[in-house]
LUMDO-40281 format. One line per field, with one value per residue (C-alpha): z, x, y; residue number from 1. Coordinates in nm, 4 decimals. Example, Ala and Ser with C-alpha at 12.3 -4.5 7.8 and 13.67 -1.06 7.14 Angstrom:
pz <- [0.7800|0.7140] $
px <- [1.2300|1.3670] $
py <- [-0.4500|-0.1060] $
resi <- [1|2] $
***
This chain:
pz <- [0.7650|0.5140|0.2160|0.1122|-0.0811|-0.4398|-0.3582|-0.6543|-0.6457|-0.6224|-0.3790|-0.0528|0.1674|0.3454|0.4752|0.8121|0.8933|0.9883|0.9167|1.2122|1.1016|1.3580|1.3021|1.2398|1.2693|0.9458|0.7513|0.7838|0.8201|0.8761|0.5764|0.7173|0.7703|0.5237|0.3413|-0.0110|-0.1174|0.0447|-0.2735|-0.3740|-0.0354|0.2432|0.1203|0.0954|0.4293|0.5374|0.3979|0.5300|0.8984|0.8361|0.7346|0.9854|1.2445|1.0999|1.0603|0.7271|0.5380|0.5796|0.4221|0.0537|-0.0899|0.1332|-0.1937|-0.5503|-0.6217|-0.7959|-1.0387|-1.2145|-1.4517|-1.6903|-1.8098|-1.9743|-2.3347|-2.1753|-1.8774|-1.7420|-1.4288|-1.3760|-1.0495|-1.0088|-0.8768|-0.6202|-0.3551|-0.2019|0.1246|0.1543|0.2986|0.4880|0.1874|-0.0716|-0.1647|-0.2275|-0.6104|-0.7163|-0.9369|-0.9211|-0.8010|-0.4923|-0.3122|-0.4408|-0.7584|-1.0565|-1.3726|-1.6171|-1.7055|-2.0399|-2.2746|-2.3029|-2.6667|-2.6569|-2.3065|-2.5375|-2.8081|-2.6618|-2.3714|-2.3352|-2.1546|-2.2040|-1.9762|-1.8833|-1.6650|-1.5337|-1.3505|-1.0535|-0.7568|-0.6269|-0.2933|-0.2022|-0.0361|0.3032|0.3869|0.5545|0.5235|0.2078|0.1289|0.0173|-0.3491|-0.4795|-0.5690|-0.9133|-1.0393|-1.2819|-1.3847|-1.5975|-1.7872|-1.8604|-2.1677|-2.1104|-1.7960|-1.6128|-1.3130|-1.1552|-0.8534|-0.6392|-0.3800|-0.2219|0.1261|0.2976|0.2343|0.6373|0.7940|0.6057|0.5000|0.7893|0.7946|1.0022|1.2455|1.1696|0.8458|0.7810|0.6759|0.3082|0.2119|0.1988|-0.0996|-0.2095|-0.4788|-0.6062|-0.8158|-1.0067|-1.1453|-1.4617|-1.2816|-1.0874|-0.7757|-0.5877|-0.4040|-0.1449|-0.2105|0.0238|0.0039|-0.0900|-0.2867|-0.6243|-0.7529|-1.0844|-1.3305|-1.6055|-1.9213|-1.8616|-1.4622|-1.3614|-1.1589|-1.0098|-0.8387|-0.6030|-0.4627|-0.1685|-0.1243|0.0326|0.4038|0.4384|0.6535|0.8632|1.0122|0.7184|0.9344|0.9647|0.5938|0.8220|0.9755|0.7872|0.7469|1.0281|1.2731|1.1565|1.1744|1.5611|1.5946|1.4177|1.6588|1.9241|1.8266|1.8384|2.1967|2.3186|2.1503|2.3904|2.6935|2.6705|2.5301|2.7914|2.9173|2.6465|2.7151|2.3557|2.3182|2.1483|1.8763|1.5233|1.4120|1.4839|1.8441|1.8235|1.7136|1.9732|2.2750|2.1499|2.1155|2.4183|2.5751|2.4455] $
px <- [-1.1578|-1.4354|-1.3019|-1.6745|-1.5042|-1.3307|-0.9130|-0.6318|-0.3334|-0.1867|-0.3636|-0.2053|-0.4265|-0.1161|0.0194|-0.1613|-0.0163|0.2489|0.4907|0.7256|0.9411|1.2218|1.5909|1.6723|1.3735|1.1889|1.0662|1.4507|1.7170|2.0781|2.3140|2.4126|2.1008|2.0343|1.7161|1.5397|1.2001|1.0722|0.8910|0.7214|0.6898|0.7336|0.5333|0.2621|0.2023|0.2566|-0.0365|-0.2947|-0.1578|-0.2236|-0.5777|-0.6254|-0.5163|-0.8543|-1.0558|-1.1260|-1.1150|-0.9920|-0.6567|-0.5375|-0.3262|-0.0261|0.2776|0.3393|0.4306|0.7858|0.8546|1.2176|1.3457|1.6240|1.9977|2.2542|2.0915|1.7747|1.5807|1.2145|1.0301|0.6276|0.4239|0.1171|-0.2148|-0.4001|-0.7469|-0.8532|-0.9931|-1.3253|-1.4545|-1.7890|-2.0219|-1.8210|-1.6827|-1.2727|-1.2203|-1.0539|-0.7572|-0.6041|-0.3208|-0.3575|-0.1896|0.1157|0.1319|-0.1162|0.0978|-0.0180|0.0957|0.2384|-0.0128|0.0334|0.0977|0.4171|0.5740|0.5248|0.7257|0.9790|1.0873|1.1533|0.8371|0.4672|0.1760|-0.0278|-0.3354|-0.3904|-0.7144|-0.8840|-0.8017|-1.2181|-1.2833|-0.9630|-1.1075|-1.2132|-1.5810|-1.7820|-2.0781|-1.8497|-1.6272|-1.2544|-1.1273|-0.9820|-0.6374|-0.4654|-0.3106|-0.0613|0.1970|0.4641|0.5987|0.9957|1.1257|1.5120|1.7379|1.6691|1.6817|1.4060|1.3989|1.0304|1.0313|0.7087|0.5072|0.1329|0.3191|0.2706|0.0661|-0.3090|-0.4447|-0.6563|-1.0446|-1.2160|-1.4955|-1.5518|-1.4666|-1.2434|-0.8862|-0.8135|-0.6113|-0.2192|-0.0148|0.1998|0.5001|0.5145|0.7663|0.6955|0.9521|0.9587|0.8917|0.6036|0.8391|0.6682|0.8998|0.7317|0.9813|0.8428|0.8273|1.1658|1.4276|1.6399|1.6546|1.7629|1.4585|1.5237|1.2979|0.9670|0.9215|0.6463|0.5805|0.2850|0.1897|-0.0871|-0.1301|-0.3295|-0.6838|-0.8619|-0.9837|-1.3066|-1.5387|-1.8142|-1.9410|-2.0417|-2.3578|-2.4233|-2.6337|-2.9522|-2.7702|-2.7545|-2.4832|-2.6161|-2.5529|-2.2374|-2.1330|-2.1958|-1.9945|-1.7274|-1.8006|-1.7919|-1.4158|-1.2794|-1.4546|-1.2888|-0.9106|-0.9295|-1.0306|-0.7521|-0.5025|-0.2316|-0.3177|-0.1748|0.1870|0.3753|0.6191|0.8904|0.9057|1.0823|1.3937|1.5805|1.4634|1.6538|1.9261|1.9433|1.8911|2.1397|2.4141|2.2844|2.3222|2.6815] $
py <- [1.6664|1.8083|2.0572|2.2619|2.5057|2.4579|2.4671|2.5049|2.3123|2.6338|2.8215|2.7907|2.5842|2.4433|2.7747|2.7771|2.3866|2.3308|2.0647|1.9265|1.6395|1.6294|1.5567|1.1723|1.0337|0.8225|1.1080|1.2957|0.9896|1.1204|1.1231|0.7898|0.5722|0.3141|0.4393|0.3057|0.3997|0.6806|0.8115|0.5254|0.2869|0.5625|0.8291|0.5764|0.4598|0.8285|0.9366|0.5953|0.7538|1.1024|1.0171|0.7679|1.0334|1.1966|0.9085|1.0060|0.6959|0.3673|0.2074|0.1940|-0.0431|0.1250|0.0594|0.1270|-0.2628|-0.1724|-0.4019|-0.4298|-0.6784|-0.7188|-0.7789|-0.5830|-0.5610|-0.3829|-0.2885|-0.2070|-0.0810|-0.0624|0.0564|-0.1981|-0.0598|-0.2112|-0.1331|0.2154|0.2477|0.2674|0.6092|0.7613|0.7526|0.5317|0.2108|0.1907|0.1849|-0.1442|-0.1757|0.2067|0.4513|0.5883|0.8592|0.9521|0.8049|0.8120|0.6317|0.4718|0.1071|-0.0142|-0.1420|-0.5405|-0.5650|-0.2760|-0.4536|-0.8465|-0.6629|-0.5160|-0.7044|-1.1012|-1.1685|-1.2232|-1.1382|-1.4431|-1.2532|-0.9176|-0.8470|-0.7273|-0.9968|-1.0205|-1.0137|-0.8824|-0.5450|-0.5164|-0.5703|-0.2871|-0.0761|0.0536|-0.1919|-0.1363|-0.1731|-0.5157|-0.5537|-0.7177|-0.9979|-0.9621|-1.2962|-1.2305|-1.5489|-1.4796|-1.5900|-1.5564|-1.5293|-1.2344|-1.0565|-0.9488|-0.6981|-0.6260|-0.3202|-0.3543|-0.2935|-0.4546|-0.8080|-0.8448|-0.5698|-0.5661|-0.2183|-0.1271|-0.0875|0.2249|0.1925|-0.2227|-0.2135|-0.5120|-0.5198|-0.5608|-0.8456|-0.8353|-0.8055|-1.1521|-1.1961|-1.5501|-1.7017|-1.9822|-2.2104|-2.3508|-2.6999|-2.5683|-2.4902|-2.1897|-1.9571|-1.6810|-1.3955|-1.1591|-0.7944|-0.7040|-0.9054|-0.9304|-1.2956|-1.4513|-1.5922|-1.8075|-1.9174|-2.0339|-1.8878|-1.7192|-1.3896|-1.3456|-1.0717|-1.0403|-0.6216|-0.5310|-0.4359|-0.1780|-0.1579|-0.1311|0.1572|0.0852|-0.2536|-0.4871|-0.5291|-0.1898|-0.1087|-0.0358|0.2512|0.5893|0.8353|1.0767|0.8038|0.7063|1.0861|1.0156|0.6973|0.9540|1.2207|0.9539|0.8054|1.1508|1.2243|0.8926|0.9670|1.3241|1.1599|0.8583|1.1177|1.0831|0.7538|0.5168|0.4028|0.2542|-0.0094|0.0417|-0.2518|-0.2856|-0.4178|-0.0772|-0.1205|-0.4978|-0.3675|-0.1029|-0.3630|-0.6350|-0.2838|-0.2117|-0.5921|-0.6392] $
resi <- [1|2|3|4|5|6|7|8|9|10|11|12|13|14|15|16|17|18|19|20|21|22|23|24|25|26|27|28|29|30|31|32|33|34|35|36|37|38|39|40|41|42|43|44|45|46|47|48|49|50|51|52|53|54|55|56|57|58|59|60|61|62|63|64|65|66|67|68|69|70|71|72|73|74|75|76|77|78|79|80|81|82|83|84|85|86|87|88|89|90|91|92|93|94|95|96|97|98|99|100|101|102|103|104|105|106|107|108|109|110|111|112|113|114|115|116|117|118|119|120|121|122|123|124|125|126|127|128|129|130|131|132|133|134|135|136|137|138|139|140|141|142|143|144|145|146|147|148|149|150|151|152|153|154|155|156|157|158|159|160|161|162|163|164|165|166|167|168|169|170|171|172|173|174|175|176|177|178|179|180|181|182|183|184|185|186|187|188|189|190|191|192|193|194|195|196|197|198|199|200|201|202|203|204|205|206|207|208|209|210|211|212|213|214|215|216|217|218|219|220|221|222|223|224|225|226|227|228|229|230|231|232|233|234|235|236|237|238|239|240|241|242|243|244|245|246|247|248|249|250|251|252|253|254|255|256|257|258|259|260|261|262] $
***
């Protein structure tokens, strides 16, 4: 997938694709289906398989690391960054927006004054991209110390499945939410979940990094000969098309058998 000309936003390079996105499937639920986060966690990991499907680049962070905490006097929400994928030609930025979202955090001295909490460390989390020839971006760290009871509420994704690497690049590392109690108690709280914090607990939030592109061993080779290895992935894809046989897996698939079982 290589752009050579200059495109506006506005200029119509989508009207010769087109879009299928059949009845009740992910991307169009029925009115019905219990859905949350398509435009911050969905959208996401739509885009890492559309540019897989290329081979363009390797995974980004894959979520927007929602962040919710507060009470009935106030309340806020933040989007963490986290790692790029690493591409033919580059290294994954660390520490940014990627995708579908590009905001812009609130500066640590306004969120200290206006909201019961201070922030104890926010920095890149090193090493956390995925090695290759161009290695993914890092994730953060941010910890939030609470200074009252609150609640606090985390929508995120890559908590179990790492941001994939392309063509031996490796995996970047999965996110992780961490609470920290006040007496040093450390609760794993997933990807997903609303809990109750009191004064003095910790959040600390660890997002994912980038995957990486190319073997890590591979500096020697040049970008003509990993255009072939490209070339050669796409050659392989048409000649097993039709031969691959999927399993059908997930907890909707569970569900369906034990309906099914009854």
């Amino acid at each position: 997938m290589k752009v050579t000309i200059f495109l506006n936003k506005l200029k119509g390079c989508l009207n010769p694709i087109q879009i299928v996105i059949p009845k009740g499937c992910l991307l169009d639920p029925s009115n019905d289906a219990a859905v949350v986060g398509g435009n911050v966690e969905t959208s996401q990991r739509v885009v890492d398989v559309i540019l897989k499907a290329f081979a363009v680049c390797a995974a980004s962070q894959g979520s927007m690391n929602n962040l919710t905490f507060g009470d009935g006097d106030s309340g806020y929400y933040e989007t963490v960054a986290g790692g790029a994928g690493a591409g033919p030609g580059w290294h994954g930025r660390g520490g940014v927006h990627t995708h579908m979202t590009n905001t812009r955090i609130t500066d640590p001295e306004i969120l200290e004054k206006r909201y019961p909490v201070v922030l104890n460390c926010f920095s890149l989390n090193h090493g956390s991209g995925g090695r290759g020839k161009y290695s993914g971006g890092d994730g953060v760290m941010r910890e939030l110390l609470f200074r009252k009871r609150l609640t606090l509420s985390i929508l995120t994704e890559r908590r179990v499945f790492r941001p994939y690497g392309l063509f031996g690049g490796e995996a970047g590392q999965r996110g992780l939410n961490l609470l920290i109690h006040a007496d040093d108690r450390v609760v794993n709280l997933g990807s997903k979940c609303s809990v109750t914090v009191s004064a003095g607990d910790r959040f600390r939030l660890l997002t994912p990094g980038g995957g990486g592109y190319g073997d890590p061993g591979d500096d020697h080779l040049s970008d003509q000969e990993h255009d072939h290895d490209h070339k050669m992935f796409f050659k392989k894809r048409r000649a097993d098309k039709g031969h691959h046989k999927y399993a059908e897996k997930g907890s909707v698939h569970a569900y369906k058998m034990k309906q099914e079982s009854a």
